[in-house]
Each structure stands twice: as structure tokens, then as C-alpha cells.
C-alpha positions as CSV (number, residue, x, y, z in Angstrom):
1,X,64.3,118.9,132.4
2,X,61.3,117.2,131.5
3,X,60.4,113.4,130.8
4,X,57.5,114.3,128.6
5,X,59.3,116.9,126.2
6,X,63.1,115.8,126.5
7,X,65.8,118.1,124.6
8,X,67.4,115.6,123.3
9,X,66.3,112.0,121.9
10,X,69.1,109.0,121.4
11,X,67.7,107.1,118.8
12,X,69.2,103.3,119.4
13,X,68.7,100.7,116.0
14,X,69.5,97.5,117.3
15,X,69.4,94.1,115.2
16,X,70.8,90.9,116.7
17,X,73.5,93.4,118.8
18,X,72.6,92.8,122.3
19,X,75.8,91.5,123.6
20,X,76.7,95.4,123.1
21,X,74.1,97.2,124.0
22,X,74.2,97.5,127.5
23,X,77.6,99.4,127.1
24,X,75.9,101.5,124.2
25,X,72.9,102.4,126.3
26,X,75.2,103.1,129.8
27,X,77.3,105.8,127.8
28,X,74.1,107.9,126.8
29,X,73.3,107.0,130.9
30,X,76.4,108.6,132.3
31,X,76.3,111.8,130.0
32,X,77.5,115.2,132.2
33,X,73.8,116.6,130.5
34,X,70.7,114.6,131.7
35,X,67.5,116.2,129.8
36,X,67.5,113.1,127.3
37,X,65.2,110.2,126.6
38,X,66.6,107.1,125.1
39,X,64.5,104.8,122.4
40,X,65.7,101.4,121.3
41,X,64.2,99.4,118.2
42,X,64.3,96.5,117.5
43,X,64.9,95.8,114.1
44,X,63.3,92.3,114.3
45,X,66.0,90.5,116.2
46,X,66.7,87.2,115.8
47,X,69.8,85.7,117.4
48,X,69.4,81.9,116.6
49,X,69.6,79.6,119.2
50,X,71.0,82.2,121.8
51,X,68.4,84.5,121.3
52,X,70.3,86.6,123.8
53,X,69.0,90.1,122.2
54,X,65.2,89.3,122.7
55,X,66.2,88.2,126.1
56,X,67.5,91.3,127.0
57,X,65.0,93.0,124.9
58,X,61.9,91.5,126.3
59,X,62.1,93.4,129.2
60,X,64.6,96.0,129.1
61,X,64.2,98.6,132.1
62,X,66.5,101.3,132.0
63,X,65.7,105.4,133.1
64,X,64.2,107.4,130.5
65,X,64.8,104.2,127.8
66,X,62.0,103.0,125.6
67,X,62.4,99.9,123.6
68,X,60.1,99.7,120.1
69,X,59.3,96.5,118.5
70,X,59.1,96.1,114.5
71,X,59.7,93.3,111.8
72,X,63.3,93.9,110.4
73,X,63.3,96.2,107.9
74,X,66.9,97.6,107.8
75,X,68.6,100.6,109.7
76,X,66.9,103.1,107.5
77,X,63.2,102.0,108.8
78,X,64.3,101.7,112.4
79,X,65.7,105.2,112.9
80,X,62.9,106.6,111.1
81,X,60.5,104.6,113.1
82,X,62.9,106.2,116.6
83,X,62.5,109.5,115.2
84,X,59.2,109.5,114.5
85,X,58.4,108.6,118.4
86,X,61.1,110.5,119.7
87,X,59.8,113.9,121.9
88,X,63.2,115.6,121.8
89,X,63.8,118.7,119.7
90,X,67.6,117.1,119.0
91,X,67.9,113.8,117.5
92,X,71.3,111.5,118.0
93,X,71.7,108.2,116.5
94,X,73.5,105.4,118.2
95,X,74.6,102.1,117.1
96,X,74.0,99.6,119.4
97,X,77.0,98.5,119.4
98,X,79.1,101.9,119.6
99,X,79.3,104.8,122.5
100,X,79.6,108.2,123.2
101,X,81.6,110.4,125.4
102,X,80.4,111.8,128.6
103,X,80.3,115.3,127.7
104,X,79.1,114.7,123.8
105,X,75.4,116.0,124.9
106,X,76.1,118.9,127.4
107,X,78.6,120.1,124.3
108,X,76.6,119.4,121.4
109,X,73.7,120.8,123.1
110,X,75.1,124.1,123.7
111,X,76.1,124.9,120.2
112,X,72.9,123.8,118.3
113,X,70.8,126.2,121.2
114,X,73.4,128.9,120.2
115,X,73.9,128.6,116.8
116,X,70.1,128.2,115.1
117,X,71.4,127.8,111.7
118,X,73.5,124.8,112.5
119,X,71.9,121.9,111.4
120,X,74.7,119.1,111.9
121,X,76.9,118.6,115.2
122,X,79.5,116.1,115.6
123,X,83.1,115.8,117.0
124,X,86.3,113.7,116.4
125,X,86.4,109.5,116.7
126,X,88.6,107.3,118.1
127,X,88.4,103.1,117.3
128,X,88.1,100.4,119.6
129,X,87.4,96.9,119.2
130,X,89.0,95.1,116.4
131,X,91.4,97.9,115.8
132,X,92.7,101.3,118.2
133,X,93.5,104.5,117.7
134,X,92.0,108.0,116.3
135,X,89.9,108.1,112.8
136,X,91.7,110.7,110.9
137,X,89.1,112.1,109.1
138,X,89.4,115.4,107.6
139,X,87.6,118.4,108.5
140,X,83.9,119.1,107.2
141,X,84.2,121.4,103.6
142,X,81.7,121.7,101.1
143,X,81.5,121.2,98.6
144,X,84.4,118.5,99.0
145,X,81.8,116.8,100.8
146,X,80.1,116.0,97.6
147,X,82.7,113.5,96.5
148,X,83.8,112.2,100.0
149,X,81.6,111.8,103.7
150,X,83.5,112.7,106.6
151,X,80.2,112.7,109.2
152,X,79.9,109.5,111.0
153,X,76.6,108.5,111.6
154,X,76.2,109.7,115.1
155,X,76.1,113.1,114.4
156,X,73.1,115.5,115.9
157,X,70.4,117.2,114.0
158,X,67.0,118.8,114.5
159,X,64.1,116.5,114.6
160,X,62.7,119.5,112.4
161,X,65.0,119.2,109.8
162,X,64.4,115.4,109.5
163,X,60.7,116.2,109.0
164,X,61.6,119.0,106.7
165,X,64.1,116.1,103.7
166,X,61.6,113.3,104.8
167,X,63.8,111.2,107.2
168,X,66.2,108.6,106.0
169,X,65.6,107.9,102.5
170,X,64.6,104.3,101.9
171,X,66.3,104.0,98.5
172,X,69.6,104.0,100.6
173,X,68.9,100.7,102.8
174,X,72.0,99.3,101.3
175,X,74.6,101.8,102.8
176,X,75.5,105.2,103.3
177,X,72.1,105.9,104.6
178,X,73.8,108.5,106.3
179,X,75.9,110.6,103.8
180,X,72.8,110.7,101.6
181,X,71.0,112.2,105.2
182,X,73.5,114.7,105.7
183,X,73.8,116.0,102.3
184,X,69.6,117.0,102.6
185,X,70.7,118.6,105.6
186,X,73.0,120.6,103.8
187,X,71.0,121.0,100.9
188,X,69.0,123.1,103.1
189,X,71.0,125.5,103.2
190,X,72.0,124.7,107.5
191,X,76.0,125.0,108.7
192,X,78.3,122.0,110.0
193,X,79.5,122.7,113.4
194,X,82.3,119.8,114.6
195,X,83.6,119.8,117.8
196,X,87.4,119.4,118.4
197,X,87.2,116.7,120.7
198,X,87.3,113.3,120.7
199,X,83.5,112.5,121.9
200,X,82.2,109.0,120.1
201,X,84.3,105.8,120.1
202,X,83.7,103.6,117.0
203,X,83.8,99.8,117.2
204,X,85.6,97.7,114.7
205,X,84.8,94.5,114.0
206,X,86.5,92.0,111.6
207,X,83.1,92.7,109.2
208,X,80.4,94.9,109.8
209,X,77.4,97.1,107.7
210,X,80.0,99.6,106.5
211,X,82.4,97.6,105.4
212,X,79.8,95.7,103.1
213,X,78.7,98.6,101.8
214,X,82.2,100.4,101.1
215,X,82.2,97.7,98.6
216,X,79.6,98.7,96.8
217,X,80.6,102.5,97.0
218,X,80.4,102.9,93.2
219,X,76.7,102.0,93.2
220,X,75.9,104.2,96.1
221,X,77.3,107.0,95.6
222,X,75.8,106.9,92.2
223,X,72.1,106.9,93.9
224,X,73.8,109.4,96.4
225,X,74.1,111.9,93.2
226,X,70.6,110.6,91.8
227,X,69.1,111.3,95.6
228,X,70.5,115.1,95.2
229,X,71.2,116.0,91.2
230,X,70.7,119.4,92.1
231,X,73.2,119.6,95.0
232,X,76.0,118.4,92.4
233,X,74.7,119.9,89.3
234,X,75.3,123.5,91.4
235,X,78.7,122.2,92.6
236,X,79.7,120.1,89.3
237,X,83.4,121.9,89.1
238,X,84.0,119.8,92.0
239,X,83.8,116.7,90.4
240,X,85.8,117.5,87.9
241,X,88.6,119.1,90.2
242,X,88.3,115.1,91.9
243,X,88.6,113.7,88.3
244,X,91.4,115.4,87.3
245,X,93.0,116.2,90.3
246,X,92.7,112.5,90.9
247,X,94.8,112.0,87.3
248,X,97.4,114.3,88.2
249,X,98.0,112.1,91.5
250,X,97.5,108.9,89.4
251,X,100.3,110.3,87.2
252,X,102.5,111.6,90.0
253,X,102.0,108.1,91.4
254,X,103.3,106.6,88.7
255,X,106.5,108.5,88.2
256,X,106.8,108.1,91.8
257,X,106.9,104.6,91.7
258,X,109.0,104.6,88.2
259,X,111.7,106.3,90.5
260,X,111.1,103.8,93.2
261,X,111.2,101.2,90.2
262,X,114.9,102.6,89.9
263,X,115.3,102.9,93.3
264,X,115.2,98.6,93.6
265,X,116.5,97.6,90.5
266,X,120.1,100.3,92.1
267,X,119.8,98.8,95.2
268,X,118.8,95.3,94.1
269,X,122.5,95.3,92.0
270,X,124.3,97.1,94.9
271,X,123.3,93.8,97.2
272,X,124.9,91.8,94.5
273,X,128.0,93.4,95.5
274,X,128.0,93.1,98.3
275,X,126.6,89.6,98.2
276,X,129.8,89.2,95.9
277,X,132.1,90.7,98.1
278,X,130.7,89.0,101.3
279,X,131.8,85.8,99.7
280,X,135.0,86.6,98.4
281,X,135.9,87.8,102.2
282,X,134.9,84.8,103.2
283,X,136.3,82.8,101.2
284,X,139.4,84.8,102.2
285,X,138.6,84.3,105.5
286,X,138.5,80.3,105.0
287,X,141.9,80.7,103.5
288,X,143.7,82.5,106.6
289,X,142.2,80.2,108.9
290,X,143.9,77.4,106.7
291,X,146.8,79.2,106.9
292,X,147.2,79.9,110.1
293,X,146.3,76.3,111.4
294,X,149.8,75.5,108.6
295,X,151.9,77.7,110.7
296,X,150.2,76.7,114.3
297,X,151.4,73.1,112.9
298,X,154.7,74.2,111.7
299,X,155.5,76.0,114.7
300,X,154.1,72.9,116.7
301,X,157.2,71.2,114.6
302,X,159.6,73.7,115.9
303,X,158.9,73.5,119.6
304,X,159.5,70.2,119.7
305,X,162.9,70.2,117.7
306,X,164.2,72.8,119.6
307,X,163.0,70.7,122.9
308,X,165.1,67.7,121.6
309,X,167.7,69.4,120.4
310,X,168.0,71.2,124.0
311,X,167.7,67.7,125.7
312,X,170.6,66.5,123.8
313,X,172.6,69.4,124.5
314,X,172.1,69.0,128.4
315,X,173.0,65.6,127.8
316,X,176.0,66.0,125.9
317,X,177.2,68.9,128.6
318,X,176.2,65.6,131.5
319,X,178.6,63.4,129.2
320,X,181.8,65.8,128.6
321,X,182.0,67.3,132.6
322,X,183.9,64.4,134.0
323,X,186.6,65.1,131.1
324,X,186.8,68.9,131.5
325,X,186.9,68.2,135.8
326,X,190.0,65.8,134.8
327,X,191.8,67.9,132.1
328,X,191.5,70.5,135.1
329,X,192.9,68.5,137.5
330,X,196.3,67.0,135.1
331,X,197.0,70.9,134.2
332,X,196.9,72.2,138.3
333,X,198.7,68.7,139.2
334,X,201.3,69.4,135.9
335,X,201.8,73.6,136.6
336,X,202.6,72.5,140.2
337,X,205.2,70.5,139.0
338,X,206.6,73.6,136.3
339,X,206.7,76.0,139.5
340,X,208.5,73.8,142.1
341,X,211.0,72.9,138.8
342,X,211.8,76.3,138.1
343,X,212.8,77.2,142.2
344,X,215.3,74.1,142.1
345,X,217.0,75.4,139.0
346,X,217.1,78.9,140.2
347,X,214.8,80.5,137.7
């Protein structure tokens, strides 16, 4: 490892992001593969009345980290001003206000060294921030890479081939600086090498560059094609199979949502029964209960007749006893009599 000829060269734009930087700059620190230098520029920062990025800026002491001041001129000037300084034979961009895994150098590394016609290293991406989880992007193909980018921008290259397409292209200071970079990589004729591993983390905030741009994605990827007419003149079937593949989908979509169309309007008139028949049960429902409360008063009725009627009874048994204890009595005292006649007659 040497300071003076690093292998590899982090390249660090930074505009008005130094609330982040620190924990861009400590990832690159604490990377399993040391022979690196580190250059920050700074694009011209100006953070109001904080000014918290030219604080940190002003003087910024970290190992093997250089800090590079210019007027702001955009992300395109500031990595081509990095580059341009940088000593390392391997360049890797970093937003200031992303960061990389610890093992994205000693791995990277590694395959560029052993694979000399592999122009373009990067690995898999996972969010955090404003939103979590892994990017899904699809695996590198060309030429499918003509009509869709799937290389973040802190992927590594050789500092030759940057001076071999001329850097960053200027005319791309709106967006997508880095798609248009990767595709004069490729144009080149050098390989795509990703690495199966999740190795940069990608911070999402409610708006950022990208997302600007991504509105404006007609516009560049028209001066994307203008940048490289030759690159999709050779590969124009691909467009087409995008055009019309993209019909077919559009038309599948539509029958798909014809169906789904169906779908509602079946199950919109099935809830209506069942709306339907939800009230009529509960109007039913309402109906028991009314009945039932009828016969909880009927039989209310009852009980209480049948109470009276049983007190009257007991009564009525109270009233007759003393008559049935002396119609008793008279019959004993009267048979007495018949018995005690019937021995004086002789019978």
C-alpha cells in the first residue's frame, strides 16, 4: 500500500450535504481493504445561515481524505474535477450522503485485478432513510441496458477508461450523468461484473437529484441516445422489441383490467345481496325480538293467574276443613249408634 499511488480512489461530490458526510466518509474508513485515498469536493457549498457544510469543510482532517474546493458547477464537474486529482488506478464514486459496505473494496478490487477486461463493478443495494428494504433491480443485460439503467452510480471503473470516453459528459448535468457514463464504458467494448451481495446502502429522502430528474426521463434519455447514436443504431431491434413488447403489455393490461372491470361490477351486485339479505334478517330479527317480548308478557299474564287462582284454592280448602272435620265427626258419632242398635235387636 502506498499513499502516493493508492489502488483505489473514492471520489466524494458533496454540495450543501454535510450533515451526512461524516457517515459517508467513515464507511470508505472502515473498509476490510485499506490501499485507498479518499477526495471530497466541494461543489460550492452554501448552507444558508447554518453553514454547517463549510464548517465541517473548512478543515476537514480525516486519513488518506483530501477535500477540493470549486464554485458549484453540478455533480458532473465535481467528479470530473475528483477524478482528475485522484492517483488511484480504480475510481469509486460516493454520494455524500450514501455508504458502502465494509467489504465493497477488498471484493471489487479483486475482480477488476482478475478480470482486465471488466470495465464496470458493482453489487446489489439496499434503502435506508426515508424508505427500507432491498432495490430490486434486475441483473445487468445488454443490450436491455439501452432502454433501461440498472447501475447505480457507485459502481467502479478504471481511471483509464474515464480518460479513454472523456469523463462525465457535461451535456448530462441535468440527470443520469451516470447511465450516459456507463454506456461509454460499454461502448468500449469492457464486461459488467456485479457482485451478488448487498455492498452499498442507498439513502432516500422525501426529494432528492434522482427523483427530479426521473421526471424529466423523456428528455434525457433522448440526449442519452444522441450522446451514443451509434450504440443504439447497432442494437436498434431492441427498441423496437421495448415498443412493441411494451404494446403487447399495454394490451394485456387492458383486458386484464376489463376482467377485473367484470370482476367489481360481479362482486359489486353480489354485495347488494347480501346488503339486501342482511336487512331482511334483520328486519326479521326485529320481528322475533317483538315477538318474543309478546309471549315473555303473555306468559308474565299466566304466572300471575295461576298464582291467584292457586291462592284462592288454598283458601277455599282453609274455608271448607272445619265442615269436612264435622261431617266426619256426625257420621263416626251416627255409625256408633247403627252398631250398638243392631246388638240390642239381635242382628
Amino acid at each position: 500500500m502506498s499513499e502516493l499511488s493508492p489502488t483505489v480512489s473514492v471520489i466524494v461530490p458533496c454540495y450543501n450535504q454535510g450533515i451526512y458526510l461524516d457517515e459517508a466518509i467513515q464507511s470508505v474508513l472502515g473498509q476490510t481493504y485499506q490501499d485507498f485515498e479518499i477526495i471530497i469536493v466541494d461543489d460550492g457549498s452554501d448552507d444558508g445561515l447554518t453553514g454547517l457544510t463549510n464548517d465541517l469543510l473548512r478543515d476537514y482532517r480525516r486519513k488518506r481524505t483530501r477535500v477540493i474546493r470549486t464554485e458549484n458547477r453540478g455533480v458532473v464537474s465535481a467528479r470530473n474535477t475528483a477524478i482528475s486529482h485522484a492517483r488511484g488506478k480504480y475510481i469509486l464514486p460516493l454520494d455524500a450522503d450514501d455508504r458502502i459496505g465494509s467489504e465493497y473494496l477488498e471484493k471489487a478490487v479483486k475482480i477488476l485485478d482478475d478480470n482486465p477486461d471488466t470495465g464496470i463493478v458493482y453489487c446489489e443495494v439496499e434503502f435506508f432513510g426515508e424508505r427500507q428494504g432491498k432495490w430490486e433491480l434486475p441483473p445487468y443485460r445488454f443490450p436491455d441496458i439501452l432502454v433501461q439503467n440498472v447501475i447505480f452510480c457507485s459502481g467502479f471503473f478504471r481511471k483509464s477508461d474515464w480518460e479513454k470516453v472523456d469523463g462525465y459528459n457535461p451535456n448530462m448535468n441535468d440527470g443520469w450523468e451516470d447511465y450516459d457514463f456507463w454506456l461509454a464504458i460499454i461502448e468500449t467494448g469492457r464486461k459488467v461484473y456485479r457482485i451478488s451481495e448487498i455492498l452499498f446502502y442507498y439513502r432516500q429522502k422525501k426529494s432528492s437529484r434522482n427523483t427530479e430528474a426521473n421526471s424529466r426521463a423523456i428528455a434525457l434519455h433522448t440526449r442519452i441516445f444522441q450522446n451514443h447514436r451509434e450504440l443504439y443504431l447497432q442494437n436498434i431491434e431492441i427498441l423496437f422489441e421495448c415498443i412493441y413488447g411494451n404494446w403487447s403489455k399495454i394490451d394485456e393490461l387492458r383486458e386484464v383490467i376489463h376482467e377485473n372491470r367484470l370482476t367489481v361490477e360481479e362482486l359489486g351486485e353480489r354485495l347488494d345481496d347480501f346488503v339486501a339479505q342482511r336487512d331482511r334478517a334483520i328486519l326479521r330479527i326485529q320481528q322475533l325480538e317483538d315477538h318474543e317480548r309478546e309471549l315473555e308478557q303473555e306468559l308474565s299474564k299466566t304466572q300471575k293467574y295461576f298464582l291467584n287462582a292457586r291462592r284462592e284454592v288454598e283458601e277455599l280448602t282453609e274455608a271448607i276443613r272445619p265442615l269436612q272435620e264435622m261431617r266426619e265427626s256426625k257420621l263416626g258419632t251416627m255409625l256408633a249408634l247403627w252398631h250398638e242398635f243392631k246388638k240390642k235387636i239381635g242382628f
